[in-house]
N, C-alpha and C positions, 0 to 999 in steps of 0.2 A: 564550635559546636552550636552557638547559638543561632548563630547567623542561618547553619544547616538546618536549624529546628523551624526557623523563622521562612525559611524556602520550603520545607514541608508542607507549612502549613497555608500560606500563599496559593503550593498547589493545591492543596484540598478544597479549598476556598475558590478556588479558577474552575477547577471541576464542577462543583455544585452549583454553581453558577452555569457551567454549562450546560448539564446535564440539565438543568430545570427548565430547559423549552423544549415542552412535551405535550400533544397530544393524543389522540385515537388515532389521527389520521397521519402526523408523521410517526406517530410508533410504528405502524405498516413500511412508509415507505423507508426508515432508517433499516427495517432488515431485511429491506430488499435489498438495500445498497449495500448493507455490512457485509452480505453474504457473495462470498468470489464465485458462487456460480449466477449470480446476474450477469458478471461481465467478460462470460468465457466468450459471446461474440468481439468483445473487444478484445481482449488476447488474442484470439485466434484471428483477428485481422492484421495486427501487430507478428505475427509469428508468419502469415501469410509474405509479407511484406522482405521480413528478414528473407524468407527461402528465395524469393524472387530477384531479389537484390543481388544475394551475395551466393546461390544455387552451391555449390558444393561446399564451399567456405559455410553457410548456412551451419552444418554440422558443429562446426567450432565453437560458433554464437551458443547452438541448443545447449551444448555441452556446458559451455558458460554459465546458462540462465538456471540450466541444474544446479551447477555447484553453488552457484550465487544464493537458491531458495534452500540447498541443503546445511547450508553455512550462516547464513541468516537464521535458520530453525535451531542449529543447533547452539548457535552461540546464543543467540536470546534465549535458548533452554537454562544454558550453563549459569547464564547470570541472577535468572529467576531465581533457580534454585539455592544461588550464592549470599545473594541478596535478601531473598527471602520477604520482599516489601507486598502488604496484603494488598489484592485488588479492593477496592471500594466497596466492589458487590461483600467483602469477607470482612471490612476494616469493623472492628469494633465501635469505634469513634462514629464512624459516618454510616454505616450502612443502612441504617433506620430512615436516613434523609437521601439515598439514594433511588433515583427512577428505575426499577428494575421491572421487566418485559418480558426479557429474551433471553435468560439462565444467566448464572453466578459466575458459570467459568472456573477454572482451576484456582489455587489460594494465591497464589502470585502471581505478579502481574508486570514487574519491573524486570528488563522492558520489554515493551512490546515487539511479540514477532509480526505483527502485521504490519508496523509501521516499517521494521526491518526491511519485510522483504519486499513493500511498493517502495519505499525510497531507491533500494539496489536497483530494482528493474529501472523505477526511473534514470537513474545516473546511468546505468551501465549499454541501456536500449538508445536514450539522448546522445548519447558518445557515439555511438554506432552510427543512428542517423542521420548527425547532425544536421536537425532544424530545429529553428526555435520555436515557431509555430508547436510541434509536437511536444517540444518541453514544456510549453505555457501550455498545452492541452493534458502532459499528462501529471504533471505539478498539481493543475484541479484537482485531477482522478484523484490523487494522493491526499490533497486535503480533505476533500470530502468524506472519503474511505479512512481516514486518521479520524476525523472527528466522529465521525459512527459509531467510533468505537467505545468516546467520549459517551456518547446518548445512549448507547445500550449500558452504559454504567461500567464498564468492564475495563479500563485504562483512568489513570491519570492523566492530566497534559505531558509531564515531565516522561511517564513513562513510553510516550510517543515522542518525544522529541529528543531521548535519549537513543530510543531505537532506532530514529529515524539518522541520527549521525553513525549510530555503527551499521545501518544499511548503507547510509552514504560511502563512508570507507572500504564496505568490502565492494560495494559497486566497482566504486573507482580502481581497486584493489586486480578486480578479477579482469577488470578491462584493460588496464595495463598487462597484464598476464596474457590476454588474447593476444593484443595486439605484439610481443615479446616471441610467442608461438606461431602467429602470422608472419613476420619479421626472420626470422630465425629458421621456419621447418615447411613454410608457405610462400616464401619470397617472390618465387615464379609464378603462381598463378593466382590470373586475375577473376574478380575484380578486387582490389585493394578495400578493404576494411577501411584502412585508416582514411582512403580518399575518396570512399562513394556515402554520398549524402542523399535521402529522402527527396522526393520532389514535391514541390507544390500542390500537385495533384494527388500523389499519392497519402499526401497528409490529411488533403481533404475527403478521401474515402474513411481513412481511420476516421477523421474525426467524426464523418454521419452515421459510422457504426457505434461509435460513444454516443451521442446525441439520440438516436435510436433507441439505443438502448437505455437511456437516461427515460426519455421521453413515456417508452411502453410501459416501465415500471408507476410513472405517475396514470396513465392511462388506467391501467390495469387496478390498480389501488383505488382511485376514484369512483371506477364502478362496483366494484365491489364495497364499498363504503356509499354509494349513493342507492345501491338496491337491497343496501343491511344485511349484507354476509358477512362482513366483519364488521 
């Protein structure tokens, strides 16, 4: 128990710490980033990609990435509420010393469904594609979008990095399930799942749609901040 008290308090101390590089101008661009509609041009290149590849099999993938965001929502729901560990923005102890911007959030916060459900996409889309290039591209995505979450005050470490293993698991989870239904109910038609990988090329579109879209949000922030609208 102590030891448990002692890792508690380790995070809250790792948090505060994080949470304390802040200014006017990354408080803008953190909830550009926080926010999943900055990067629906990224998804939706990523999803572009899927249909192109794998054209009728495609449907299996989608089905997948539903159940994978449906299953990620609800089991981080289930544990929240189990667990009942206050987010920072609510903790008694810290909240007075936390950077807060962008709203409180619900009362719990252990763990996180955001980190949940970019871990799963990562594992479960990396498997599909297989390239490394796009894992080490979308591995950033994930830290990045993990740790914003950290800056908006709104997670602990721990509760990212819990979430981000039961993302991991049902990733891996759902992907073996795909592949068990490709395998079993799919066998004849091609192109195989398990044997078509991403190409060079086509990693490098996704990634100038990330990059893009990284870029515009600094863009866009800067002038607005450089002609004092925000």
């Amino acid at each position: 128990m102590e030891l448990f008290q002692r890792i508690l308090e380790l995070d809250k101390e790792l948090f505060l710490f994080l949470n304390g590089f802040h200014n006017d101008f990354w408080d803008t661009i953190i909830i550009m980033i926080t926010r999943q509609e900055t990067w629906i041009p990224f998804f939706a290149s990523i999803l572009f990609y899927i249909i192109k590849k794998y054209r009728s099999k495609s449907i299996l993938i989608l089905i997948a990435i539903g159940l994978l965001i449906a299953a990620t929502d609800q089991f981080s729901n289930v544990i929240k509420d189990s667990v009942q560990r206050w987010r920072p923005t609510h903790d008694p102890a810290i909240s007075h010393l936390v950077h807060i911007f962008f709203g409180k959030g619900g009362y719990y916060g252990f763990v996180s469904a955001h980190a949940a459900n970019s871990v799963a996409i990562l594992v479960l889309t990396s498997r599909i594609f297989k390239n490394r290039i796009y894992y080490a591209l979308m591995l950033t995505w994930v830290l990045v979008f993990c740790y914003s979450r950290i800056y908006v005050g709104v997670h602990y470490p721990l509760d990212l990095i819990c979430g981000g293993l039961i993302g991991w698991l049902i990733g891996w989870g759902l992907f073996k399930l795909l592949m068990f239904v490709e395998n079993h109910f799919f066998f004849g038609r091609s192109p195989k799942i398990e044997k078509t990988a991403l190409s060079l090329k086509d990693v490098g579109v996704i990634f100038l749609v990330f990059l893009v879209s990284f870029v515009t949000v600094f863009l866009v922030v800067g002038q607005l901040h450089f002609f004092k609208i925000l």
